[in-house]
C-alpha positions in Angstrom: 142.6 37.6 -10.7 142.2 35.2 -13.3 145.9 34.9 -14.5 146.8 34.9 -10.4 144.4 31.6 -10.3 145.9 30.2 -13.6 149.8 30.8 -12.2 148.6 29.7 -8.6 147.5 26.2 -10.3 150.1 25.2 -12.4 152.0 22.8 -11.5 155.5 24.8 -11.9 154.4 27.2 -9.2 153.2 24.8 -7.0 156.3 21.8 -7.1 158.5 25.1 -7.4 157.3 26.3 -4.2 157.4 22.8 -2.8 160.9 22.7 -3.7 160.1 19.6 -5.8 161.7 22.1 -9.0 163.9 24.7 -9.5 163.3 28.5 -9.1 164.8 29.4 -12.1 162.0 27.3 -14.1 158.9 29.5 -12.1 160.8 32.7 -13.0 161.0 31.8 -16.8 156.8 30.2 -16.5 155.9 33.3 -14.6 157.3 35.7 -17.5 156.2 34.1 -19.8 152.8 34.3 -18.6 153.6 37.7 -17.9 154.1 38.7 -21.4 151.4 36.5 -22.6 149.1 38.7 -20.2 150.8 42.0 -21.0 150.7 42.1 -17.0 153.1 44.6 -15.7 154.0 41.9 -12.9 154.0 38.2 -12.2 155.6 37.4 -8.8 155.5 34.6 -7.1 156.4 34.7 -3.2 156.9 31.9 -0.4 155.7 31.9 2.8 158.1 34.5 4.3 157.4 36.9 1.2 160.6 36.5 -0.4 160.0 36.6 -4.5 160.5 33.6 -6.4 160.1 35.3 -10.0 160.2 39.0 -11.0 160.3 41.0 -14.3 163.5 42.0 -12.6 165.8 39.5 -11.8 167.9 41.1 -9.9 165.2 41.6 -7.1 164.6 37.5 -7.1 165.2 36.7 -3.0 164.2 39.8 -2.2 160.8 40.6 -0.1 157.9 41.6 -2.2 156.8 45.6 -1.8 154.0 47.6 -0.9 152.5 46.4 2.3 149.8 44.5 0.8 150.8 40.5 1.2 150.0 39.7 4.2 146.4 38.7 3.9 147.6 36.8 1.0 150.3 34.4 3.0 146.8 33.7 5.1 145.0 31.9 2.4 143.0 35.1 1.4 142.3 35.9 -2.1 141.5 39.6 -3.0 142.2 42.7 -5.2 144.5 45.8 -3.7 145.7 49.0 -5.0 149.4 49.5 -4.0 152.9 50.8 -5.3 155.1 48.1 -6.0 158.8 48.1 -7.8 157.4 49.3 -11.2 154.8 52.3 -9.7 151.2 52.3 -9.2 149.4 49.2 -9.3 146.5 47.2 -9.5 147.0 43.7 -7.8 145.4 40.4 -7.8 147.0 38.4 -4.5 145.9 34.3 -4.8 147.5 31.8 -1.9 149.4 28.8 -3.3 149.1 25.1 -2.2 150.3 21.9 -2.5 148.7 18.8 -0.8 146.1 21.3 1.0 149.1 23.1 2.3 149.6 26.6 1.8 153.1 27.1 0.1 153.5 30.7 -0.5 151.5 33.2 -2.9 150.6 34.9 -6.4 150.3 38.5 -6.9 149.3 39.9 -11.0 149.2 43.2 -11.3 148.5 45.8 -13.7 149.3 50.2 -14.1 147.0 51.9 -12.5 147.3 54.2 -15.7 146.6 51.3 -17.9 143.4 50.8 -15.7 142.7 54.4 -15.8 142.9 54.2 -19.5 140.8 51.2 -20.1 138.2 52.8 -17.9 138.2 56.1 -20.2 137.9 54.1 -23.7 135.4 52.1 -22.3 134.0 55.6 -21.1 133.9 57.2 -24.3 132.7 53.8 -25.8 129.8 53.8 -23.8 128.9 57.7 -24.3 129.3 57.5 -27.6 126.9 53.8 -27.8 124.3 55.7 -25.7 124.3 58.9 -27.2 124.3 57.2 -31.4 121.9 55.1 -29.9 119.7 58.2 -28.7 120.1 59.9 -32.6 119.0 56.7 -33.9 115.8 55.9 -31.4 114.7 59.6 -31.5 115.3 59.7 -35.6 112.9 56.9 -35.6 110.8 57.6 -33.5 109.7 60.8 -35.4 110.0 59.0 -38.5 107.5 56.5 -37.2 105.3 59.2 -35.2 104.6 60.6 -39.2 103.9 57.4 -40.2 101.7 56.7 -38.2 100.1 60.0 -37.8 99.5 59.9 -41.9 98.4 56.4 -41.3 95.9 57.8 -38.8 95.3 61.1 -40.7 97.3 63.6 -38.3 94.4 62.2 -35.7 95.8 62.2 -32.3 94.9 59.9 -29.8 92.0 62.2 -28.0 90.8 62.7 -32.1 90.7 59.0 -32.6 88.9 58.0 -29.2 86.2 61.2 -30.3 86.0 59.8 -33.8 85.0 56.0 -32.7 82.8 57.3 -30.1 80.7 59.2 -32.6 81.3 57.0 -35.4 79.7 54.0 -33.2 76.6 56.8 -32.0 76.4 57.4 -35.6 76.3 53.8 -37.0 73.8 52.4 -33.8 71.2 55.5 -33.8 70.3 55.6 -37.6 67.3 53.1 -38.8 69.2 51.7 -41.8 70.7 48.7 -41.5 74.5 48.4 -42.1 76.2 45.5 -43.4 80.2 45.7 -43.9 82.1 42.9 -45.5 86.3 43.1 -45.6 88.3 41.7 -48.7 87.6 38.3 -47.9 84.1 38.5 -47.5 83.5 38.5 -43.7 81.4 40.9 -42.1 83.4 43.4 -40.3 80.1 45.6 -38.8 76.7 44.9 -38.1 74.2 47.9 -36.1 71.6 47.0 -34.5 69.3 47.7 -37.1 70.5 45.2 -39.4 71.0 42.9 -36.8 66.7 43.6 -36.0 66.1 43.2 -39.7 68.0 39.9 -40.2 66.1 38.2 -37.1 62.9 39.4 -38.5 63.5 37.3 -41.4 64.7 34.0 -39.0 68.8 35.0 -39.2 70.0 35.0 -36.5 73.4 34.6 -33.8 76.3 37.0 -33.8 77.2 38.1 -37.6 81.0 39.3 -37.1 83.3 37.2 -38.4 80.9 35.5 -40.4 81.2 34.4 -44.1 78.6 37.3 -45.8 77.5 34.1 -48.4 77.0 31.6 -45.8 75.3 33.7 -43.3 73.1 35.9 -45.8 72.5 34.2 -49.1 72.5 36.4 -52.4 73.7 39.5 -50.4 75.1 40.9 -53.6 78.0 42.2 -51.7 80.9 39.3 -53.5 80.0 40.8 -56.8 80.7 44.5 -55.8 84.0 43.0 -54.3 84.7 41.1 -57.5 83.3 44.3 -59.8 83.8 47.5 -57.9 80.8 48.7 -58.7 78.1 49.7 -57.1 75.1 49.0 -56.4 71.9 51.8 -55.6 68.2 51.4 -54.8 67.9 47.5 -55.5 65.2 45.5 -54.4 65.8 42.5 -52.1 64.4 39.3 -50.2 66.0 38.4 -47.3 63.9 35.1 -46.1 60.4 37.3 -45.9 61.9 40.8 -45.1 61.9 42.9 -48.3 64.4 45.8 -48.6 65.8 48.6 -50.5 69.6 48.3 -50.7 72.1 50.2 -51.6 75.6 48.2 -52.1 79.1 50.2 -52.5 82.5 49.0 -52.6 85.2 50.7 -49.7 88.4 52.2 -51.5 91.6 53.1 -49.9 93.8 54.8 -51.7 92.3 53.6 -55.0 92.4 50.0 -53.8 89.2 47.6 -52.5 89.6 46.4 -49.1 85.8 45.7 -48.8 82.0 46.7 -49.3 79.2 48.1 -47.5 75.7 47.5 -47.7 72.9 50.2 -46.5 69.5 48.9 -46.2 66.0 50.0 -45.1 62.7 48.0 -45.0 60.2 48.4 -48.0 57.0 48.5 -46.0 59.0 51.6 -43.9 59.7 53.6 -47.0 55.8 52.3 -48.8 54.6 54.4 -44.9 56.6 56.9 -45.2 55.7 57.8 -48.7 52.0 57.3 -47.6 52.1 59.3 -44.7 52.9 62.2 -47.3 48.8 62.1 -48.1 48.7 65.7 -47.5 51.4 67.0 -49.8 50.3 64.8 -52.1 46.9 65.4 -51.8 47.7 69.5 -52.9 49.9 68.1 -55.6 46.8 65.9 -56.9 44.8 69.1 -56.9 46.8 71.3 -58.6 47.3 68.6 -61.4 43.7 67.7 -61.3 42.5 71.7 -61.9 45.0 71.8 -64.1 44.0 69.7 -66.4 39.9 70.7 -66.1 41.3 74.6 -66.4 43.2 73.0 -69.9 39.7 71.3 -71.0 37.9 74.5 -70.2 40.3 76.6 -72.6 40.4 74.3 -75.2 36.6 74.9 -75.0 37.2 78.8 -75.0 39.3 78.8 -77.9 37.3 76.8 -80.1 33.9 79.0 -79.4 36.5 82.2 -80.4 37.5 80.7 -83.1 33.9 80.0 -84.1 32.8 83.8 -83.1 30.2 82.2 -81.0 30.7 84.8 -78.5 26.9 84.2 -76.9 27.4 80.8 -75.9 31.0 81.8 -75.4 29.9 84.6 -72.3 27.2 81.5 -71.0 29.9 79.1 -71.0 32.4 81.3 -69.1 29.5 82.5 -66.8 28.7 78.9 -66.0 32.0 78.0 -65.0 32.4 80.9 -62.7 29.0 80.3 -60.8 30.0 76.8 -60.5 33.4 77.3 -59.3 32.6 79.6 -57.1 29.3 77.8 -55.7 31.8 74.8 -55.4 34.0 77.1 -53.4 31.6 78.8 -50.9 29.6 75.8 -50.3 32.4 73.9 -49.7 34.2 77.3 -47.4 31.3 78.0 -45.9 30.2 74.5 -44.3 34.4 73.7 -43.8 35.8 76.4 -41.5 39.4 74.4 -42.0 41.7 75.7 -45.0 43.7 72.6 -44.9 40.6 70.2 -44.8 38.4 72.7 -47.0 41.5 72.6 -49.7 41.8 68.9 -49.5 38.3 68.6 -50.1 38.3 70.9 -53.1 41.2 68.9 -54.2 39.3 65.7 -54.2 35.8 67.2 -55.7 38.2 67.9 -58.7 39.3 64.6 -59.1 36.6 63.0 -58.6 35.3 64.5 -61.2 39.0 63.6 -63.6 38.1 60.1 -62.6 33.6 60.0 -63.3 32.8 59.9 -60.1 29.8 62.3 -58.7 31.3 62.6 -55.2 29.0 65.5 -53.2 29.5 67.3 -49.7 26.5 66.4 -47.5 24.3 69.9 -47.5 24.7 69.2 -43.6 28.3 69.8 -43.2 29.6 71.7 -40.8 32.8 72.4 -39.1 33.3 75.3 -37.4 37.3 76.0 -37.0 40.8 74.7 -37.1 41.5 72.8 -34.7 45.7 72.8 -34.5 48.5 71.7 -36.5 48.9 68.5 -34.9 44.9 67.2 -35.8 45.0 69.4 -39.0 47.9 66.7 -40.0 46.0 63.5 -38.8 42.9 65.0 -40.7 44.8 65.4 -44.1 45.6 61.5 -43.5 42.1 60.5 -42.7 39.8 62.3 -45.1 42.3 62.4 -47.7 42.8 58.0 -47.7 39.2 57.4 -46.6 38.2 59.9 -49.9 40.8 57.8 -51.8 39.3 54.4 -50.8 36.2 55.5 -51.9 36.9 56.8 -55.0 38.8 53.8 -56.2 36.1 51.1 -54.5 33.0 52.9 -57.0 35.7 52.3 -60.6 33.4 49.4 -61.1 30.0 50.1 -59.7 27.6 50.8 -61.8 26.6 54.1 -60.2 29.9 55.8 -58.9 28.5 58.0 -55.6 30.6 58.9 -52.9 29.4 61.3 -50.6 31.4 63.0 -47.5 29.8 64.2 -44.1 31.6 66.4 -41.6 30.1 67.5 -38.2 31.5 69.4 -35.2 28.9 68.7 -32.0 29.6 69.0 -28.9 33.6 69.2 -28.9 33.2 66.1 -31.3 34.1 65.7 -34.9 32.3 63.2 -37.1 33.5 62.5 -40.5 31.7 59.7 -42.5 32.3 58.8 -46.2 29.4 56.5 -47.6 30.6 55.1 -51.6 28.2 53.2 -54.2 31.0 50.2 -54.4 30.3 46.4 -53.9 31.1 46.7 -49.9 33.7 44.6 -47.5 32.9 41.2 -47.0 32.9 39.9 -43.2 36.3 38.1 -43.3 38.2 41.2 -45.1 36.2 43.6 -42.4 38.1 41.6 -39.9 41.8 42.5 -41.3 40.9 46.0 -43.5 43.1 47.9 -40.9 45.9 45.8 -40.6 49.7 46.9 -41.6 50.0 45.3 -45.4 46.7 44.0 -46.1 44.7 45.2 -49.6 42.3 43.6 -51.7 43.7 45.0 -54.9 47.5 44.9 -55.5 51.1 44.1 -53.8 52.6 46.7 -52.5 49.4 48.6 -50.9 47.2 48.3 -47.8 49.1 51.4 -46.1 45.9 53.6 -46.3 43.9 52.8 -44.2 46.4 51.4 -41.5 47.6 54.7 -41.4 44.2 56.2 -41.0 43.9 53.6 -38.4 47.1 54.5 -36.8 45.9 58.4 -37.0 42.6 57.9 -35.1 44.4 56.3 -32.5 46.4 58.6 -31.9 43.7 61.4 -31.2 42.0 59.0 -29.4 38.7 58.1 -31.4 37.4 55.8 -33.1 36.7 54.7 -36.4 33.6 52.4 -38.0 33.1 50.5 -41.2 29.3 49.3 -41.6 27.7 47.8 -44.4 24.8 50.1 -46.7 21.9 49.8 -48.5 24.7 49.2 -51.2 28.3 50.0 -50.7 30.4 50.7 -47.7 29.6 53.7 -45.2 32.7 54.8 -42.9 32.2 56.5 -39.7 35.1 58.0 -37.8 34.7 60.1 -34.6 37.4 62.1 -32.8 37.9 64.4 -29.8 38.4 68.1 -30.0 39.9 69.0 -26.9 42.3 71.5 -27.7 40.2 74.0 -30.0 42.4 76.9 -31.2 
């Protein structure tokens, strides 16, 4: 269609068809366009269809063939399938004018087998494009698929959704705080817990993204970046809030892309090792007997060694009758194993330290009352004992003396110690969370006694002796077993 417009346009065609030029010079243009073209035909036609060129001169003059001009000689430009002098064609018909008058016509054709031809390379082209193109997309896609599925670990998608979910449960339900920091020192993660911990100590606003240096001062988590090393059971400040932190660098494949911090609050882990009174309390004890039971051997050998076997059997006999006293008066007035052990425990160390503690002769508690008070119990006695024993060091007469009575569905304990007493303003704050007269670190004790009788409902008392401090605490036995 294109060379039909191109032949239709020259001037040749047109002033030949005009009559302005000769026929002879469209016959050689329209060749040569031919064989430029490798067209099988260029044929030019007047109005009345008679051919003006042809590969063939001796059908110049002669009408064109194959039925198909007529639309042409109408001004109508179009494509046809049709069998002219040299076979099968395809053919491209274009009108011809000159001075807006229509002078006669183009037709360009081409084999139909040449068509047919074309059509099949291009074909085979095409199926071959698609189907190289298919080798290469699916090669690469599995070759990408194992990338990225050694990237991800061979997780699928349904393993990595499963994985964040319970990694973020994991990361927002535990207490510690968790700090992570990528290569560059921004914090990647923050839980809740740290986030609570930072605003305790008056950080605040969103910490992802942020520079770990600028937003938390002396972190310690550059240097384990810079080092690789890390970092376990460090003590830190952050504005008022002191922690235990531990501080480790992140490796992939040998390499540092970052560090994570872990961190808990002091005062937590100072309760929690408190609130072990019981345990404790057994352990103190056993190490307390221990070490009379050694002093009373020592004692032994030395009178065998000296064949003083009199004083020897008086000695031994002693011990026994005042063990065993010890032990009945104290099992027979405190029906409770756990609280009858935990005050033989103490009777022995107070004893270790020089202090004459005694069990009121009016003692009595008649049975255990459940698990649940037997571990609030352990706490009470065992840190009230404790405070005692430590406020008589200095006196000058070290007494502590421990009352028990069960009335009425009502236990009374009261502790009464020979010590220089509470003054009024530390009355006011003894059961506070922190507070101690003696050292840093302390004043646990008796908030967690505090905390105990609270939660079994009773109370608790702190009154001023004759000289020293007398403790009254009072609590509910509902639930007898």
């Amino acid at each position: 269609m294109y060379v039909a417009r191109i032949v239709a346009h020259s001037d040749v065609v047109t002033e030949g068809l005009a009559g302005i030029r000769k026929d002879k010079e469209m016959q050689d243009y329209a060749n040569s366009m031919r064989s430029l073209t490798q067209s099988a035909i260029v044929v030019v036609f007047d109005m009345e269809g008679l051919r003006k060129s042809h590969p063939d001169e001796t059908k110049l003059g002669y009408h064109v063939v194959g039925g198909d001009e007529e639309r042409s000689l109408q001004g109508e430009e179009y494509l046809s399938f049709a069998t002219g002098t040299v076979g099968p064609q395809l053919r491209a018909f274009t009108p011809v004018y000159f001075n807006d008058r229509q002078v006669g016509a183009v037709v360009v054709g081409i084999h139909i087998d040449d068509v047919e031809r074309a059509v099949a390379e291009s074909r085979n082209r095409i199926f071959i494009t698609i189907l190289l193109g298919m080798v290469i997309g699916i090669a690469g896609a599995v070759l990408l698929a194992r990338s990225v599925k050694k990237t991800l670990f061979g997780l699928e998608p349904a393993g990595i959704a499963k994985l964040l979910e319970e990694r973020n449960a994991m990361l927002y339900s535990v207490k510690e705080g968790i700090l992570a920091v990528d290569l560059s020192g921004r914090i990647t993660m923050a839980n809740e817990a740290a986030i609570g911990m930072l605003a305790a100590g008056g950080t605040t606003g969103d910490p992802i993204g942020q520079e770990i240096d600028t937003y938390i001062p002396n972190t310690g988590l550059t240097r384990v970046l810079k080092t690789g090393l890390s970092e376990l059971n460090q003590e830190q400040d952050l504005n008022g809030v002191h922690i235990i932190t531990n501080r480790v660098p992140i490796l992939v494949n040998g390499n540092i892309v970052g560090a994570i911090a872990t961190f808990r609050d002091k005062t937590e882990i100072n309760q929690l090792a408190e609130e072990l009174t019981g345990v404790r309390s057994y352990v103190e004890a056993l190490r307390s007997q221990a070490h009379e039971f050694m002093n009373k051997l020592h004692v032994i050998l030395g009178l065998v060694r000296l064949e003083s076997y009199d004083q020897l059997a008086a000695y031994i006999k002693r011990i026994a009758d005042d063990q065993e006293a010890e032990v009945a008066f104290v099992g027979k007035r405190i029906k409770n194993p756990v609280v009858a052990g935990l005050v033989l425990s103490k009777l022995s160390k107070s004893r270790e330290m020089g202090v004459c503690m005694t069990v009121d002769e009016d003692t009595m508690m008649l049975s255990e009352p459940g698990a649940l008070i037997n571990h609030e119990l352990v706490t009470i006695v065992g840190n009230l004992i404790d405070n005692a024993l430590e406020a008589v060091q200095d006196a000058a007469e070290k007494k502590v003396t421990l009352a028990i009575h069960d009335m009425d569905n009502m236990l009374t304990i009261r502790i009464r110690d020979s010590g220089p007493g509470l003054e009024k303003d530390v009355k006011e704050h003894i059961f506070k969370k922190g507070f101690s007269t003696k050292a840093d670190n302390r004043g646990f004790g008796l908030y967690l006694v505090y905390s105990s009788v609270k939660r079994l409902n009773g109370s608790i008392e702190y009154m001023a002796a004759s000289q020293g401090t007398d403790v009254v605490v009072a609590v509910p036995l509902r639930h007898r077993r």
